[in-house]
C-alpha positions as a LaTeX table, in Angstrom:
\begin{tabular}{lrrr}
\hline
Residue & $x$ (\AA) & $y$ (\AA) & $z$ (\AA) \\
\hline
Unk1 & 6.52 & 42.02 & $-1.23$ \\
Unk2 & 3.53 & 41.27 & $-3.50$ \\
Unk3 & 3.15 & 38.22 & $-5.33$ \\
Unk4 & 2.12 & 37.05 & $-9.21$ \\
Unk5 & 1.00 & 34.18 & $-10.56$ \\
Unk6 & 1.26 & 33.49 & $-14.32$ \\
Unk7 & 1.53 & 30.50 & $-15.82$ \\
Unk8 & 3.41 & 30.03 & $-19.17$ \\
Unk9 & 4.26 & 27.58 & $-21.97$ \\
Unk10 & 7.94 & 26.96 & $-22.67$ \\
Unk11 & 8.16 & 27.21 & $-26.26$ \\
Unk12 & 11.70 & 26.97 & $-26.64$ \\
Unk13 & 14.25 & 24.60 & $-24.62$ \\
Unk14 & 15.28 & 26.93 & $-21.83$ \\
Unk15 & 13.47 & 30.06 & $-22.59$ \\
Unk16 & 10.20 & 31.64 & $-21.15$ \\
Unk17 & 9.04 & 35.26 & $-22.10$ \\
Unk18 & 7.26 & 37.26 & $-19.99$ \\
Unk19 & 5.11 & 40.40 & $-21.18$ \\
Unk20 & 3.49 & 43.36 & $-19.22$ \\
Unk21 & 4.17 & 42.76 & $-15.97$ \\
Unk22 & 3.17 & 45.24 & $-13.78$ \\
Unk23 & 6.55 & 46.50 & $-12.77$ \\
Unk24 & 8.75 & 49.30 & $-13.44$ \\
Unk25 & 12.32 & 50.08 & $-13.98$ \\
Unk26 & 15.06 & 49.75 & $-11.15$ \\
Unk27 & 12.45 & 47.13 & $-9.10$ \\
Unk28 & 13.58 & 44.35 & $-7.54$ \\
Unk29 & 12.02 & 41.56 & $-8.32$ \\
Unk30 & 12.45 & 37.59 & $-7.52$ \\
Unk31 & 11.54 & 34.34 & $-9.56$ \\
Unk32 & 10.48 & 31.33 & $-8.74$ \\
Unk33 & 9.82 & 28.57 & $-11.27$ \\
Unk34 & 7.45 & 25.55 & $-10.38$ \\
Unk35 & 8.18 & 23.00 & $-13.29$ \\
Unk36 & 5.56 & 20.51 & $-13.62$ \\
Unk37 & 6.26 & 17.28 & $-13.32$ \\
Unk38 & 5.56 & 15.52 & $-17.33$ \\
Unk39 & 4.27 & 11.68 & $-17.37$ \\
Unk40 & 6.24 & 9.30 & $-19.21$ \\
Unk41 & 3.76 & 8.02 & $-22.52$ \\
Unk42 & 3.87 & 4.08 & $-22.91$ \\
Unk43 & 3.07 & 3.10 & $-26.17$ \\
Unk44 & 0.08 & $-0.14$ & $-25.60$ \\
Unk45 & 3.08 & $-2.94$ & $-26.81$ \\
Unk46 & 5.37 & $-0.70$ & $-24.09$ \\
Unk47 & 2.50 & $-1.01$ & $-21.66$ \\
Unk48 & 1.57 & $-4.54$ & $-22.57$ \\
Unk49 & 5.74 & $-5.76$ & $-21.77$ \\
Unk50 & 6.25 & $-3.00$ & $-18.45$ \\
Unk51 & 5.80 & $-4.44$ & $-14.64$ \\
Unk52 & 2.55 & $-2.39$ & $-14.56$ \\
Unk53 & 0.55 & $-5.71$ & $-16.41$ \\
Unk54 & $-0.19$ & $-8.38$ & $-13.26$ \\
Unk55 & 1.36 & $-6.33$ & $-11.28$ \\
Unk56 & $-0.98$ & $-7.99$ & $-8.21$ \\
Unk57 & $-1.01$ & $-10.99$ & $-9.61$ \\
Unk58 & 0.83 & $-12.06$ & $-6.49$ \\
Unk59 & $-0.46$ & $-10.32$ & $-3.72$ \\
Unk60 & $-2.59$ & $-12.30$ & $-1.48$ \\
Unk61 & $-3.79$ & $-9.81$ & 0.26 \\
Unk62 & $-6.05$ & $-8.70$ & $-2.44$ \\
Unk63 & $-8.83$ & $-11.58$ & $-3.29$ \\
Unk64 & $-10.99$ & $-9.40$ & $-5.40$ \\
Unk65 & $-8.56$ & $-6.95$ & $-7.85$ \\
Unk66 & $-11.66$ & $-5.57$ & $-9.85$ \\
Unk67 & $-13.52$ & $-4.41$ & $-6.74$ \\
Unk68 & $-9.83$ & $-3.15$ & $-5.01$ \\
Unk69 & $-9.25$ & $-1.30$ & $-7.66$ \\
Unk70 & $-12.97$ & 0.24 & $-7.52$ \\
Unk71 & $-12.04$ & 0.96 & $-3.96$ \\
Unk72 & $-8.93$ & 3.15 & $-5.02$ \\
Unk73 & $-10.57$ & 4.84 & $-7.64$ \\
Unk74 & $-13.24$ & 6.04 & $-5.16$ \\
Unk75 & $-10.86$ & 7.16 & $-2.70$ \\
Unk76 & $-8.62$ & 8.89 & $-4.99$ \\
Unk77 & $-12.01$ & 11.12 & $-6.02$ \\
Unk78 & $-12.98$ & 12.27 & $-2.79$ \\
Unk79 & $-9.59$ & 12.88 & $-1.68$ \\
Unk80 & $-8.67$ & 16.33 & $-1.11$ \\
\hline
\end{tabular}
């Protein structure tokens, strides 16, 4: 079995259409959808009231947050 990838839009609530495949009549053929994952979007006064604002204000673990969170950034680029 050969595999396809194509990557589509959904432009209407539970329907994708697919054009020119390269298959023919009387194949069988099998489906798989990968639905990415979408981000919830905070407004800045939803931001401003979440959990996410202080949210190491208590850890005392961390004595510099402007320089850990430098150090995460960093990692998270040259992670593979």
């Amino acid at each position: 079995m050969s595999a396809i990838h194509i990557q589509a839009q959904v432009a209407k609530d539970g329907e994708i259409t697919l054009n020119d495949l390269p298959v023919k009549a009387g194949q069988q053929v099998e489906v798989t959808l990968e639905i990415e994952d979408v981000a919830p979007t905070l407004t800045a006064a939803e931001l401003a009231e979440s959990d996410l604002v202080g949210l190491w204000e208590v850890r005392t673990d961390i004595q510099d947050s402007i320089g850990y969170a430098r150090q995460l950034r960093e990692q998270a680029q040259i992670r593979e």
